[in-house]
C-alpha positions in Angstrom: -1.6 -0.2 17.4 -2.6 -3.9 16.8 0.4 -5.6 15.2 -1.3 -8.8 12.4 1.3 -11.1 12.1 4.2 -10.3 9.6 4.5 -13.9 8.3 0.9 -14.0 7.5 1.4 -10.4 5.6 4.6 -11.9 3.7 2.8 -14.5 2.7 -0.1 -13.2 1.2 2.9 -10.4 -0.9 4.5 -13.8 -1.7 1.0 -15.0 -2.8 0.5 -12.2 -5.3 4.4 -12.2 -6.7 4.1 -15.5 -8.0 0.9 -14.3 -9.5 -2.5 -15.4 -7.3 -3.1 -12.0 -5.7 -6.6 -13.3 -5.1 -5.1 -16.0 -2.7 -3.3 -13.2 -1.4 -6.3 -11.1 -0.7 -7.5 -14.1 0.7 -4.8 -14.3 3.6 -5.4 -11.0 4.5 -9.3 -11.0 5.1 -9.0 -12.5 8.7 -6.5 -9.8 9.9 -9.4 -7.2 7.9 -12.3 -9.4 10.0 -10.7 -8.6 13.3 -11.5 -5.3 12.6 -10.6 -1.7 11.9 -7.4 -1.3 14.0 -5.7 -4.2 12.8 -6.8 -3.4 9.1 -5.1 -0.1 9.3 -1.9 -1.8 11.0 -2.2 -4.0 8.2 -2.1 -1.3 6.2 0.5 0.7 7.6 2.6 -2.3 7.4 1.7 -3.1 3.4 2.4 0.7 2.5 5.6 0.9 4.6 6.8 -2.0 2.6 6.0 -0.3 -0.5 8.3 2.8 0.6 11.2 1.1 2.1 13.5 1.6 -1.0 12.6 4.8 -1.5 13.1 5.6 2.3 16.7 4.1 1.9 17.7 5.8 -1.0 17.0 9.1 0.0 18.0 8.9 3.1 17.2 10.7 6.5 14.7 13.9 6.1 13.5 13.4 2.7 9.7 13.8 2.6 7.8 12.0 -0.5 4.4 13.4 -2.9 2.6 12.3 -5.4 3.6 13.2 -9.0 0.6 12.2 -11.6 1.0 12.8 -14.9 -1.9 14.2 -16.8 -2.6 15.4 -20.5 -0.2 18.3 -20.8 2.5 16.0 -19.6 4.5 14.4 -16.9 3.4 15.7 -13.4 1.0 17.9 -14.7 -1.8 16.3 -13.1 -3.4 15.6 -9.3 -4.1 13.0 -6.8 -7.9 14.0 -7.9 -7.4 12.9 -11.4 -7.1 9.3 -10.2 -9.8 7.1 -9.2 -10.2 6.6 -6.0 -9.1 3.2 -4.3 -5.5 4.3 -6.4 -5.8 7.9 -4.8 -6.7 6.6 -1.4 -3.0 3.7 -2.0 -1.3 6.7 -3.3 -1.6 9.2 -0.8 -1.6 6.4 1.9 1.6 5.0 0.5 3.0 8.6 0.6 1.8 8.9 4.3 3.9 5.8 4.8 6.8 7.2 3.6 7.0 9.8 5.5 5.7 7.8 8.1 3.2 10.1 9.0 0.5 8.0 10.9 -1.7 10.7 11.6 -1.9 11.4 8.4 -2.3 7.8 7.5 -5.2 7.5 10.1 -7.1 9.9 8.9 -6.6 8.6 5.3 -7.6 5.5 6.7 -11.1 6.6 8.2 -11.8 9.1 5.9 -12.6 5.3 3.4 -13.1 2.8 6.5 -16.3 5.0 7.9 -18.1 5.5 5.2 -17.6 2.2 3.8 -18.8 0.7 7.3 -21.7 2.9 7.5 -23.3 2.4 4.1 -21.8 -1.0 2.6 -19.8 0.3 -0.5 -16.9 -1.7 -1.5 -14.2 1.3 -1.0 -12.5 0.2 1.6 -12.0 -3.0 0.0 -11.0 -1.5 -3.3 -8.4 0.6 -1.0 -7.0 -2.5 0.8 -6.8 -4.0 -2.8 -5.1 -0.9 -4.4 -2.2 -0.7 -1.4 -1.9 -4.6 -1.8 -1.4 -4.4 -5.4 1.3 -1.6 -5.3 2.9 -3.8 -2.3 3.4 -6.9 -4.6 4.4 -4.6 -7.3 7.2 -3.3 -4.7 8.0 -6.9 -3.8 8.6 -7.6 -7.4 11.0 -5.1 -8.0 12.8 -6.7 -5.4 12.6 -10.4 -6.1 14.0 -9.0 -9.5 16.5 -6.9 -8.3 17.8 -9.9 -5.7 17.8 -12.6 -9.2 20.4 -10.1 -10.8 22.3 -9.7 -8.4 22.8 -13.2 -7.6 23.3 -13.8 -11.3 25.8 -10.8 -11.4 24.2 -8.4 -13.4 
């Protein structure tokens, strides 16, 4: 697999934490102009990020779903109920986690080919989708590094 430069990914998650995801997006279109492979590695790299706490905490083994709440309450829902760029970051994410890549992969084409074959915007609304839950990741631990410094 293609490996897009990190620094160029933490940038663009930098970008988006202090609050211009657009410029962040931005960064990331020449890795998604060199084509499919290093968009997926791209990817694979913004949803590992998003599960690297999780992956910590829960140490060796643990395999990660999707809970979605619906109307009757909390997990009472499914990956179907969402839309889809947030279904495809979901379930990618979760692939991620459990660092499934053929899982991942087919995740992956299963929005890239149809999106390259008639023009729709879904694998740009999926590259969005993963980006946004990366930054929202990132946040969590910018925040968590600011109270620890200030001993909270």
């Amino acid at each position: 697999m293609p490996c897009p430069d990190p620094n160029l990914i933490t940038k663009a998650l930098a970008a988006g934490v202090i609050g211009d995801p657009d410029a962040g997006l931005a960064m990331l279109q020449p890795i998604v102009n060199d084509g499919p492979a290093e968009t997926f590695a791209m990817l694979y790299a913004l949803g590992h990020s998003v599960s690297t706490k999780a992956r910590q905490t829960a140490g060796p083994g643990a395999m990660f779903g999707i809970a979605v709440d619906g109307p009757a309450g909390p997990a009472t829902g499914t990956v179907d109920d969402l839309p889809p760029a947030i279904r495809f970051s979901a379930q990618f994410t979760s692939a991620c986690a459990n660092q499934d890549m053929e899982m991942a992969g087919a995740l992956f084409w299963a929005v890239a080919g149809p999106a390259d074959r008639d023009g729709t915007p879904a694998l740009a609304e999926a590259i969005g989708a993963v980006y946004q839950m990366a930054v929202a990741t990132a946040r969590e631990v910018v925040a968590e590094q600011q109270r620890l410094r200030e001993g909270r």
